[in-house]
Z-matrix of the N, CA and C atoms (Angstrom, degrees):
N
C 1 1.440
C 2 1.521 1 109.97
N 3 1.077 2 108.49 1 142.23
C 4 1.456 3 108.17 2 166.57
C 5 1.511 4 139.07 3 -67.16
N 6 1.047 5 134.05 4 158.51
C 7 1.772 6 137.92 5 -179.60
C 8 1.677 7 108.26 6 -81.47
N 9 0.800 8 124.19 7 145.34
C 10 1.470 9 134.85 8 -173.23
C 11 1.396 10 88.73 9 -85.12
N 12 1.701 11 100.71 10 122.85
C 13 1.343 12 114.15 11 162.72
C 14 1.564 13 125.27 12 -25.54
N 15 1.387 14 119.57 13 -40.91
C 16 1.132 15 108.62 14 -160.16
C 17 2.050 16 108.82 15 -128.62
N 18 1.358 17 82.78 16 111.77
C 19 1.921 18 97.36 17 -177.79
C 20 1.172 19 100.64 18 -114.67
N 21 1.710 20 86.30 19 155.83
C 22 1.797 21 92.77 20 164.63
C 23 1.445 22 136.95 21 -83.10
N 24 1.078 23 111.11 22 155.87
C 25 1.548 24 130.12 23 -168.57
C 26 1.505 25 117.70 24 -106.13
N 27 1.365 26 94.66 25 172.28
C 28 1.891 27 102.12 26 -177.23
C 29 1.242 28 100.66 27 -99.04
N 30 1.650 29 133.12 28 -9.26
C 31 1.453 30 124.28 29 -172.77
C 32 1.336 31 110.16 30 -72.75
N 33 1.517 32 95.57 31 123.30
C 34 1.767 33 106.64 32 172.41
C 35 1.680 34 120.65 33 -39.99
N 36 1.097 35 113.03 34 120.23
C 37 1.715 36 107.84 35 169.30
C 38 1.182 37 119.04 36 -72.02
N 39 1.487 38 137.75 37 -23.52
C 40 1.026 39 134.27 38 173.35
C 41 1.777 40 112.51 39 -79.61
N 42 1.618 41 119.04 40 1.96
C 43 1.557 42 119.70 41 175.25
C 44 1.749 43 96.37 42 -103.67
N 45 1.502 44 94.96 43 -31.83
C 46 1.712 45 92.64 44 -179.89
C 47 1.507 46 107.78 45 -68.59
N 48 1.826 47 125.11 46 -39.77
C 49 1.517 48 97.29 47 -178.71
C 50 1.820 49 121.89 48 -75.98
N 51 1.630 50 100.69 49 -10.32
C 52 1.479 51 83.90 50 -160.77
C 53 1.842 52 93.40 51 -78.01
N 54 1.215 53 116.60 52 -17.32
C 55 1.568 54 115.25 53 176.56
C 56 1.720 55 118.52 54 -63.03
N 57 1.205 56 101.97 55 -12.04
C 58 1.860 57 127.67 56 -178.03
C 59 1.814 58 97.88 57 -57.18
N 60 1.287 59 101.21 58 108.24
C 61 1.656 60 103.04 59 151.46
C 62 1.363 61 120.19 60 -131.09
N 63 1.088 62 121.68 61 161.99
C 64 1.933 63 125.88 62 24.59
C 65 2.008 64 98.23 63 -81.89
N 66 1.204 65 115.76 64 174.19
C 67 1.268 66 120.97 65 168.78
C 68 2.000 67 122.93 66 -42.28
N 69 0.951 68 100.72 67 -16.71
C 70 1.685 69 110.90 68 -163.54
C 71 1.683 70 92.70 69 -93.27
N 72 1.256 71 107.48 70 -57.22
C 73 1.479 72 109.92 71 -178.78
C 74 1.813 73 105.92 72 -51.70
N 75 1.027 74 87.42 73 -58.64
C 76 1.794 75 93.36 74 -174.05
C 77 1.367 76 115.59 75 -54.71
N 78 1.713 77 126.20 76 -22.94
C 79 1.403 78 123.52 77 163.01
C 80 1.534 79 131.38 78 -78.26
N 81 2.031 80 92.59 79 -23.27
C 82 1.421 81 86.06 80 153.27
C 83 1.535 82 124.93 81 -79.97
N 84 0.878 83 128.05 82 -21.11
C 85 1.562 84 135.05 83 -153.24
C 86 2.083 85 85.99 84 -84.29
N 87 1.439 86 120.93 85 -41.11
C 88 1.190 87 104.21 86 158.30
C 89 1.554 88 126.33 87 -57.27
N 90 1.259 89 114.73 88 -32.47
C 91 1.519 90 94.03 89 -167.84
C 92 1.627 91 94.60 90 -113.73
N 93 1.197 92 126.16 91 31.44
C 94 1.779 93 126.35 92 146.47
C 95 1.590 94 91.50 93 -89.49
N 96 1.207 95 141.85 94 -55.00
C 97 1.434 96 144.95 95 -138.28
C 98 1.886 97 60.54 96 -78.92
N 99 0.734 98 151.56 97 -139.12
C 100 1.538 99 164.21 98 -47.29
C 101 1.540 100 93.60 99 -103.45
N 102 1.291 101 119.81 100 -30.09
C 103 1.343 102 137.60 101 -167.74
C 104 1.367 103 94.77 102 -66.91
N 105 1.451 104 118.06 103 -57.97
C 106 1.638 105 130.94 104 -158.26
C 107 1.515 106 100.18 105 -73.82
N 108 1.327 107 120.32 106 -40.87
C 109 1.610 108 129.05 107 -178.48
C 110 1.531 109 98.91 108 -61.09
N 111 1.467 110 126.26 109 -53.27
C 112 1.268 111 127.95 110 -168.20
C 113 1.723 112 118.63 111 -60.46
N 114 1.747 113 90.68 112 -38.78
C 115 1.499 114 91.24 113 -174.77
C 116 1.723 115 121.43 114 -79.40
N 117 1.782 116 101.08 115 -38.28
C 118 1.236 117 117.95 116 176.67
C 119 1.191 118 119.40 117 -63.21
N 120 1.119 119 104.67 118 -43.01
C 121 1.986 120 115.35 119 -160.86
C 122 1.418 121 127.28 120 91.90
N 123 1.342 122 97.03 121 -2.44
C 124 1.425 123 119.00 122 -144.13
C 125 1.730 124 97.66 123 -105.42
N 126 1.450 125 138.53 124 133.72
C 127 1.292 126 118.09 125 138.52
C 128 1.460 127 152.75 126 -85.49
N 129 1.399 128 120.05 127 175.65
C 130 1.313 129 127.98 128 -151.44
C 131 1.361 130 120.38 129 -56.26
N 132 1.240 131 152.15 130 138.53
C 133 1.406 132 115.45 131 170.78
C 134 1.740 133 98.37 132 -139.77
N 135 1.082 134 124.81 133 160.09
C 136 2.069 135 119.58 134 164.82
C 137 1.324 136 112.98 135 -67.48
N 138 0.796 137 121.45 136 149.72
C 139 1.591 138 131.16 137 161.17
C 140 1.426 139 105.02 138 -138.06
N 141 1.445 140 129.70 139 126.61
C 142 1.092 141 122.13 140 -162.67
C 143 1.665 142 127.12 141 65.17
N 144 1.276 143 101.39 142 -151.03
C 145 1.439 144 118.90 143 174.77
C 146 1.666 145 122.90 144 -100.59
N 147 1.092 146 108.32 145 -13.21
C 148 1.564 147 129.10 146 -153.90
C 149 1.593 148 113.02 147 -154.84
N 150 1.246 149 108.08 148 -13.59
C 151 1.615 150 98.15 149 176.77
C 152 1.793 151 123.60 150 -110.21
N 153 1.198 152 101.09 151 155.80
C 154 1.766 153 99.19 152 -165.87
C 155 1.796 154 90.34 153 -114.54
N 156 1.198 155 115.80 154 137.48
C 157 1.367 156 106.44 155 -171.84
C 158 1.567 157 103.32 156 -142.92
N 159 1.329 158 119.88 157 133.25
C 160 1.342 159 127.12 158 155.92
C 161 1.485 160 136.42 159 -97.27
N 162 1.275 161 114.26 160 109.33
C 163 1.469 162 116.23 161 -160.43
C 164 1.671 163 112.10 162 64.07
N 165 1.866 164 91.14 163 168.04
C 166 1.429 165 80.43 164 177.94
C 167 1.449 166 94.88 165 -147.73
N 168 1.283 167 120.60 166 -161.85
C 169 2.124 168 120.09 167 179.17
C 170 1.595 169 85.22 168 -163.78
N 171 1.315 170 84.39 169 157.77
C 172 1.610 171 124.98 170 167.57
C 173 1.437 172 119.65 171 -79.78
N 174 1.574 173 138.51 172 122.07
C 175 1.505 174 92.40 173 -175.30
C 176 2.219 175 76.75 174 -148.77
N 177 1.375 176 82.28 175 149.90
C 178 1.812 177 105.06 176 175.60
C 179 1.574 178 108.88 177 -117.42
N 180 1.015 179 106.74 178 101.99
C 181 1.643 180 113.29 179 156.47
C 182 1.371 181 122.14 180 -60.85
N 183 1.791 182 106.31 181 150.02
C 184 1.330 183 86.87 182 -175.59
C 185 1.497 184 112.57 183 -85.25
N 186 1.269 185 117.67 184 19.12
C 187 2.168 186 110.01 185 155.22
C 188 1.027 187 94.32 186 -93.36
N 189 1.538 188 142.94 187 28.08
C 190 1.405 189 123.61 188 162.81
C 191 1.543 190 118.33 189 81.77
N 192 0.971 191 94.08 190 -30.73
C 193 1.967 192 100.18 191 166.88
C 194 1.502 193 96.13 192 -34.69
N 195 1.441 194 141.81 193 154.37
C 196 1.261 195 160.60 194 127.20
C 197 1.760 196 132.01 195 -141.94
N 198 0.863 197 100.60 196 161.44
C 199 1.872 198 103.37 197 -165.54
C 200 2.262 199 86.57 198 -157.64
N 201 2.196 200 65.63 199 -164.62
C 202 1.247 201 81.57 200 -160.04
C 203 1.865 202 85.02 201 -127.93
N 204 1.390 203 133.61 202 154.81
C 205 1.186 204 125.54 203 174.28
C 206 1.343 205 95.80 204 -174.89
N 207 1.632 206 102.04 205 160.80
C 208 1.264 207 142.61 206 -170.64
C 209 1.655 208 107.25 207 -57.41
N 210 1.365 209 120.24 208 116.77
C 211 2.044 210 112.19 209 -175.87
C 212 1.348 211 102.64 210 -70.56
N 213 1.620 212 123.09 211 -30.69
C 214 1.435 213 116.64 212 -160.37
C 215 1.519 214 102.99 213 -174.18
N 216 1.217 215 118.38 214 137.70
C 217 1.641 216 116.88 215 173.99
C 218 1.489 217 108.91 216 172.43
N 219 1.128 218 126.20 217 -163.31
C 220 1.643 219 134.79 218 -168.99
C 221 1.325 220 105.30 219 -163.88
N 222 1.583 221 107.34 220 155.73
C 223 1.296 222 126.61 221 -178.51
C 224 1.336 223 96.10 222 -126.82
N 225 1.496 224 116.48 223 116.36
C 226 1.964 225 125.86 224 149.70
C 227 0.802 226 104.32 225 -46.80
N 228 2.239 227 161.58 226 73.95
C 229 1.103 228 145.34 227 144.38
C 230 1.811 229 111.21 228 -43.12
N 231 1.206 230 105.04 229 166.78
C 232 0.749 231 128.09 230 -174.96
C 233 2.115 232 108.05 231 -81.43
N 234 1.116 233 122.04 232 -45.71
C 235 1.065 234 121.12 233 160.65
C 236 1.678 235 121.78 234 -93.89
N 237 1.319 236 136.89 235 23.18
C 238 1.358 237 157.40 236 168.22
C 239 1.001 238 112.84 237 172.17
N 240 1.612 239 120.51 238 -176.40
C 241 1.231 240 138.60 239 151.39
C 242 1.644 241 122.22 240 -108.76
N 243 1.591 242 92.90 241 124.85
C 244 1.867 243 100.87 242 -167.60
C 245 1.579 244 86.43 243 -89.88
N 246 1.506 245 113.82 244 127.01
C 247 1.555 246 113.32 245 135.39
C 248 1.658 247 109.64 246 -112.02
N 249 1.279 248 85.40 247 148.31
C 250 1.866 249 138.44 248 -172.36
C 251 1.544 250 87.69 249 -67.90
N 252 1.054 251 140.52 250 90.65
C 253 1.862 252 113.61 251 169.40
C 254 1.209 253 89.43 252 170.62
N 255 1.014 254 119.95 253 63.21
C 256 1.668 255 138.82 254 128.10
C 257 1.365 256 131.13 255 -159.36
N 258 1.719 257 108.51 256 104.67
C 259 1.016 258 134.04 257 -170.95
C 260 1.423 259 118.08 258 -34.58
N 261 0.997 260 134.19 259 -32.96
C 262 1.666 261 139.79 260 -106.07
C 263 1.298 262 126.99 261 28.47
N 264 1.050 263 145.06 262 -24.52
C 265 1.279 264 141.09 263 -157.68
C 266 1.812 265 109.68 264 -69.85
N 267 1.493 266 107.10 265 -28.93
C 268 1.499 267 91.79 266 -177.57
C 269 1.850 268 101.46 267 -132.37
N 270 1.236 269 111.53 268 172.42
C 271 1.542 270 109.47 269 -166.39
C 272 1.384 271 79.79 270 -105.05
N 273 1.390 272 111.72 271 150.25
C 274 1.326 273 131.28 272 -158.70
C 275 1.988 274 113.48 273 -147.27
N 276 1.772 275 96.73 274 27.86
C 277 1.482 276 94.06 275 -178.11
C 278 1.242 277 112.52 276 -107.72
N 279 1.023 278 114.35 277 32.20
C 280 1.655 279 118.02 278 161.59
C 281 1.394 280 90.68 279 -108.38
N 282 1.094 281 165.61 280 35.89
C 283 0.680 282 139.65 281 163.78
C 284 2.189 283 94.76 282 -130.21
N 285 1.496 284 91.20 283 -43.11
C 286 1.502 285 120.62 284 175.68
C 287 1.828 286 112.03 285 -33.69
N 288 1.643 287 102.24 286 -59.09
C 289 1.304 288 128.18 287 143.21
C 290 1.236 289 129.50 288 -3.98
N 291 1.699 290 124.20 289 -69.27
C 292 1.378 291 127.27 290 166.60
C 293 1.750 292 120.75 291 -83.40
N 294 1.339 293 101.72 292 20.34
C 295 1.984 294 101.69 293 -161.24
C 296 1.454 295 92.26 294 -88.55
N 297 1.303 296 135.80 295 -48.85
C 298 1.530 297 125.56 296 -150.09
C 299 1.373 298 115.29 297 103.28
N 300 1.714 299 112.83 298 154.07
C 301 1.395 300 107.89 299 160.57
C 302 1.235 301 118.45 300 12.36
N 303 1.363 302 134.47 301 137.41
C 304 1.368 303 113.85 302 -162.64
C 305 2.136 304 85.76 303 171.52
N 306 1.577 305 98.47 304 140.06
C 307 2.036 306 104.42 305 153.06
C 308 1.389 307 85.87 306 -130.35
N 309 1.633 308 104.75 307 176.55
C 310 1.145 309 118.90 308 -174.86
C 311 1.611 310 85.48 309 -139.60
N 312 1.632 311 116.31 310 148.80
C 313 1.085 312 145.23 311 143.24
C 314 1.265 313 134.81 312 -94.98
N 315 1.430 314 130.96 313 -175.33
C 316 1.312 315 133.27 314 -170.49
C 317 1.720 316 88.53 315 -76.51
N 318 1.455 317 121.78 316 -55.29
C 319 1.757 318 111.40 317 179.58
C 320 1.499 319 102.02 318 -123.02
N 321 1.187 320 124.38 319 18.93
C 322 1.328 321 117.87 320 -170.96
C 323 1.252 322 112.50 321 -130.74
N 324 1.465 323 121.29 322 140.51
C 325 1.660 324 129.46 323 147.39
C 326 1.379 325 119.18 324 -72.74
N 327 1.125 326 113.62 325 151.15
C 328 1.628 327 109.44 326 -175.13
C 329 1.898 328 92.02 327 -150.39
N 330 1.365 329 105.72 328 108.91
C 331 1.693 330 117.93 329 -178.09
C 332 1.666 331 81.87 330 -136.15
N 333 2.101 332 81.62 331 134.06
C 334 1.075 333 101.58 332 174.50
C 335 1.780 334 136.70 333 -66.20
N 336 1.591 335 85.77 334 -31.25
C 337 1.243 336 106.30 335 163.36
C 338 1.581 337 132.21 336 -164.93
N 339 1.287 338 136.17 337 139.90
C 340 1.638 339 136.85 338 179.95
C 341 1.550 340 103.07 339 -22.17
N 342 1.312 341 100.95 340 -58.47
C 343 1.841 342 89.16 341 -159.03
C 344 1.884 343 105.14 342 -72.17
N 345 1.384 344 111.24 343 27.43
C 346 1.510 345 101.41 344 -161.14
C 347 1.969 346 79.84 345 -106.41
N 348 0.936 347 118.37 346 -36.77
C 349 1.363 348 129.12 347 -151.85
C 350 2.187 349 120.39 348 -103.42
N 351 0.885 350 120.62 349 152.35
C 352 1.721 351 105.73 350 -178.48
C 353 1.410 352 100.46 351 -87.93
N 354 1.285 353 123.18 352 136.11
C 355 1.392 354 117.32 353 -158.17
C 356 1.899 355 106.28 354 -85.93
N 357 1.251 356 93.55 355 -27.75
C 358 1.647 357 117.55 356 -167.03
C 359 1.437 358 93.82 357 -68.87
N 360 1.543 359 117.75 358 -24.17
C 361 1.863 360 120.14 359 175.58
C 362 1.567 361 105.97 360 -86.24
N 363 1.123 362 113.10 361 -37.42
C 364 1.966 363 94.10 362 172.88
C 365 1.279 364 112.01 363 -80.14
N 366 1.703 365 121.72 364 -15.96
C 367 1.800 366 89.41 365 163.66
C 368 1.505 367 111.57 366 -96.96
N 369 1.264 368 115.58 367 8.53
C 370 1.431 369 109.06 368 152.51
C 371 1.658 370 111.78 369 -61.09
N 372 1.485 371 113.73 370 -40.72
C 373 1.464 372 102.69 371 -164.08
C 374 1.491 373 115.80 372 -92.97
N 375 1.644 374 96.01 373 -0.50
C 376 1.208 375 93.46 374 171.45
C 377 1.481 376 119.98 375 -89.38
N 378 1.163 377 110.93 376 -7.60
C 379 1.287 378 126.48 377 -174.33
C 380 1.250 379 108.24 378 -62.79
N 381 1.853 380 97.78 379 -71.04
C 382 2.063 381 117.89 380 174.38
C 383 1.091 382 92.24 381 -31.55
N 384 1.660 383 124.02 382 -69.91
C 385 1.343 384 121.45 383 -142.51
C 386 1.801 385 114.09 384 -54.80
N 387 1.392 386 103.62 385 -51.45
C 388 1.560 387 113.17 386 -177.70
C 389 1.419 388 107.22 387 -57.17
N 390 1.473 389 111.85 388 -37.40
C 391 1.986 390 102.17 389 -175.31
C 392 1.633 391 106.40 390 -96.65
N 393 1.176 392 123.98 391 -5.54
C 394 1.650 393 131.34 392 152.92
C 395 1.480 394 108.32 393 -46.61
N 396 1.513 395 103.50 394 -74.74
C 397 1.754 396 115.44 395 173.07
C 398 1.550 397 115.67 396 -31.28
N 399 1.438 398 99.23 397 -70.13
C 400 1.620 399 110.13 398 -159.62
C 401 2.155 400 94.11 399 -64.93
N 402 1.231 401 127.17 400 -5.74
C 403 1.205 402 116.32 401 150.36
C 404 0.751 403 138.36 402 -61.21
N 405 1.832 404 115.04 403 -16.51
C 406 1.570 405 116.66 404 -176.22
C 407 1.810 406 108.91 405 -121.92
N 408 1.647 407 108.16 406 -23.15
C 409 1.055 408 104.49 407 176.01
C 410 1.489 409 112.68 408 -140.61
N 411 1.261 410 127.19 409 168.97
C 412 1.238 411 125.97 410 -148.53
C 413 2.227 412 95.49 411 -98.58
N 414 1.111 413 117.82 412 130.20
C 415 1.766 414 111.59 413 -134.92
C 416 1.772 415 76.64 414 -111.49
N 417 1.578 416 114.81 415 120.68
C 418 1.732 417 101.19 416 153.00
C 419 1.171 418 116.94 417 -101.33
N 420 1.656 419 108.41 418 151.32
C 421 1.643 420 95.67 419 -159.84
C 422 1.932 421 80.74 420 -97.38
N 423 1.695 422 80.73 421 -168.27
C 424 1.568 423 90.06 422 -160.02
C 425 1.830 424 99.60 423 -129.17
């Protein structure tokens, strides 16, 4: 079987955000990084080229597929910011409801920007999301 595209790395996150543009993105991408540290406990680490990740789990499907992946984190894109923090496993629009501006993905949020959204609601969802996970798989923090 193959490795999931996306592992972690030795590149510093704190060289990857200050390289973050335009300026607006890069001030959010500071105060998600501080957000995710605060809520998780956990620190920052790369995954990939583009992703900021907190903790990670082991996980076995039942075809046996298994890897290793990221519990929770965000990517500064260039046209939004993706956070990592929804599992699938549980529906999460009551909570989704009070966030703001807002897309939804198969595991991802995608807000265009901080001031679009209540900030005190994505570490709510980051919260669900991390103790959703660690219900199904056993979560190492980072």
């Amino acid at each position: 079987m193959s490795e999931n595209k996306t592992q972690p790395t030795e590149v510093s996150v704190d060289e990857f955000i200050a390289n973050v543009m335009p300026d607006r993105r890069r001030e959010d991408a500071l105060i998600l990084n501080q957000l995710f540290k605060d809520v998780t406990g956990w620190q920052p680490q790369m995954w990939g080229p583009t992703m900021i990740g907190y903790g990670s789990y082991h996980y076995i499907y039942d075809s046996g597929r298994e890897g290793d992946s990221v519990a929770t984190g965000f990517s500064p894109r260039k046209a939004n910011l993706v956070l990592y923090i929804m599992p699938r496993y549980q529906d999460f629009g009551h909570i989704l409801d009070k966030l703001g501006k807002h897309k939804l993905g198969k595991a991802c949020l995608y807000i265009n920007k901080l001031a679009d959204v209540d900030i005190d609601v994505v570490a709510e969802i980051i919260r669900a999301g991390v103790d959703d996970l660690g219900t199904r798989w056993p979560i190492t923090p980072s």
